[in-house]
C-alpha positions, 0 to 999 in steps of 0.5 A, a space after each residue: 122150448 124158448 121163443 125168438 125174441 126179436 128187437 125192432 129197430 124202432 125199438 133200439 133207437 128209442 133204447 139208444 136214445 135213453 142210453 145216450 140221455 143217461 151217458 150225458 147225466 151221469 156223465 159215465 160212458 160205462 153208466 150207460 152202457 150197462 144200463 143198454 146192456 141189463 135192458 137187452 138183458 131182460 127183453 132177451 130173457 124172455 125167450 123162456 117166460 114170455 108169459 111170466 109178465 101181466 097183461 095190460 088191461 087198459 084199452 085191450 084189444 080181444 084180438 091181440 094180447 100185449 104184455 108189460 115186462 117192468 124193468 128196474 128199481 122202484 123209482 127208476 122202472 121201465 115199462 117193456 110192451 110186448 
């Protein structure tokens, strides 16, 4: 049984923002593109493993549960909280 795994549009903005910096670094529209494309990628995969992913312990709440999907290459990582 998967999860619905939902993008806010918060979320999405803050995405296309990092895909729109990248695109004027590296000058390369595709760049961009398929780095927007792999993140979407790795939020949407967690419909199946959501809890594969640590939980975070800094200043965590008993109430409610937040977990952290890293996203990258070493030097280049993105944290996911969900």
């Amino acid at each position: 049984m998967g999860f619905n795994v939902e993008i806010s549009p918060r979320a999405l903005r803050d995405l296309d923002e990092l895909a729109a910096e990248l695109k004027e670094r590296s000058q390369s529209y595709t760049v961009a593109r398929k780095w927007f494309l792999a993140v979407v990628d790795a939020i949407d995969s967690l419909a199946e493993m959501p809890e594969r992913c640590p939980v975070v312990t800094e200043g965590q709440d008993e109430i409610e549960c937040v977990r952290v999907l890293l996203h990258g290459k070493r030097n280049r990582r993105y944290k996911i909280y969900y």
